[in-house]
N, C-alpha and C positions, 0 to 999 in steps of 0.2 A: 423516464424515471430510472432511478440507477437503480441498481441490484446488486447483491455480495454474494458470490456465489463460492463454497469452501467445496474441494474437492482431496480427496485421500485417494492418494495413484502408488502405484509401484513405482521403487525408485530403480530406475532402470532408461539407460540412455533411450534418445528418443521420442520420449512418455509427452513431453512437452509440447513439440515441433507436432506431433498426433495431434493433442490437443488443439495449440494453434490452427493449424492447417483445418479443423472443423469450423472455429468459428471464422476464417478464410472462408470456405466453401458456399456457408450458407449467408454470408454477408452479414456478420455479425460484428460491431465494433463493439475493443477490448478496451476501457479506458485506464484497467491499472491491471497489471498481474504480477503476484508475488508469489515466488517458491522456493519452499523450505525443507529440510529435514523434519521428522517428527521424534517423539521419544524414542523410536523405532526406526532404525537405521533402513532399514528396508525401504519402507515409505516414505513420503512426502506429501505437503498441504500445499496445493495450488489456491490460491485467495485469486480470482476472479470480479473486478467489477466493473460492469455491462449496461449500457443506456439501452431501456425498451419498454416494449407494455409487458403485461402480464405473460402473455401468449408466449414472445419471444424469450422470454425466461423459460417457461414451461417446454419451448422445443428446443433450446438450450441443454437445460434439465437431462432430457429425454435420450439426447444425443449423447451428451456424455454417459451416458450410463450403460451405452453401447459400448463405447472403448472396452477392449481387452484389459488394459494395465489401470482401470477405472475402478478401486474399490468400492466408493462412496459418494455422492452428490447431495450435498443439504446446501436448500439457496435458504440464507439469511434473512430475516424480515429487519429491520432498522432500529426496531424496538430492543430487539432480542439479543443486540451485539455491541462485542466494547470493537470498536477499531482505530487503529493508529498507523501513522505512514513516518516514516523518519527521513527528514531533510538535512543537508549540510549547504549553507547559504555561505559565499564567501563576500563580503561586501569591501565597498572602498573605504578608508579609514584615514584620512589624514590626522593627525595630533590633534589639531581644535577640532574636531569632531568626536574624535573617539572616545568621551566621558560618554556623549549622547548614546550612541549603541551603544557601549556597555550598558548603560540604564534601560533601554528599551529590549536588551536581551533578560535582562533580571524582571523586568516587568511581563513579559512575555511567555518567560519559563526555559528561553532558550540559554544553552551552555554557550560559553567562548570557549572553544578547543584548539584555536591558534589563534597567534598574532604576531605581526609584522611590521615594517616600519611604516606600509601603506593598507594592509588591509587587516580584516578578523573576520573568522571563520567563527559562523554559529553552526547549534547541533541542536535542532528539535525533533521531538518523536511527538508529536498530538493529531489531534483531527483536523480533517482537511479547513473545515472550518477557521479554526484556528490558525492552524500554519498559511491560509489564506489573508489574514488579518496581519501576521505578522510582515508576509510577503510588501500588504500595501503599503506600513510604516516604515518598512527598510528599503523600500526602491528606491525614494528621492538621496538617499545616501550614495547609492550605485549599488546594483547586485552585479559581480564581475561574472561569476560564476553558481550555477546551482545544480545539484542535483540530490535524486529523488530514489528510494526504494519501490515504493509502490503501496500499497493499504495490505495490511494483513488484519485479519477479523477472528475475533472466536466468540462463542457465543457464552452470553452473561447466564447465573445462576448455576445449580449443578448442573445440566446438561451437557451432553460434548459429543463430539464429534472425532471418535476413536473406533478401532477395530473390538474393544473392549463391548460385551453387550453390556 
């Protein structure tokens, strides 16, 4: 089962390759990690998300919370959070085709942010779900090129995930 694990670390070179290097250690696979700045220049939000049972989250958890440059650890429950991963999909575009993606990117949600005499560059930000969906309508066109941020997550309602009590 996946998991969303948000962490608040000092920003301070390094902090990262720590991080990594634990779930190296204890044979943990990372299936997406995103790292950002926060309001707070200081800090940064590591978005973590990790296939496992409950346990392996929990020694997860536990382990980062060891790190020195480790402010905060709150693993997410699926219910609780909005997340989003931003893609830029370049696909192949010849002339008789190119009405068709353009219509499957306005149907989809996705931006055209370039185009050329052979291909168009989309730009989606949704869930993986979604940009899943979008992936299997737009391969038979040709995907030349993709790439990917990784999932960042914050958690829905007032609650948050700040240095702030």
């Amino acid at each position: 089962m996946k998991h969303t694990i948000s962490v608040l670390v000092e920003n301070h070179a390094g902090v990262l390759s720590r991080i990594s290097g634990l779930f190296s250690r204890r044979g943990f696979n990372i299936d997406s990690l995103a790292v950002g700045v926060t309001d707070d220049p200081a800090v940064s939000r590591i978005t973590i998300i990790v296939d496992g049972n409950e346990y392996t989250v929990e020694q997860v958890e536990k382990q980062l919370n060891k790190l020195i440059d480790v402010i905060k650890v709150k693993c997410l429950e699926s219910d609780e959070l909005l997340a989003r991963e931003l893609v830029l999909i370049k696909v192949s575009a010849p002339a008789d085709r190119r009405a068709e993606i353009m219509t499957i990117a306005e149907i989809t949600g996705a931006s055209i942010i370039d185009i050329s005499m052979t291909t168009i560059t989309l730009q989606i930000a949704d869930t993986n779900a979604h940009i899943h969906r979008l992936e299997e309508i737009i391969r038979p066109y040709g995907i030349i090129e993709e790439v990917r941020t990784g999932t960042i997550a914050i958690q829905k309602g007032a609650e948050s995930i700040t240095l702030k009590k």
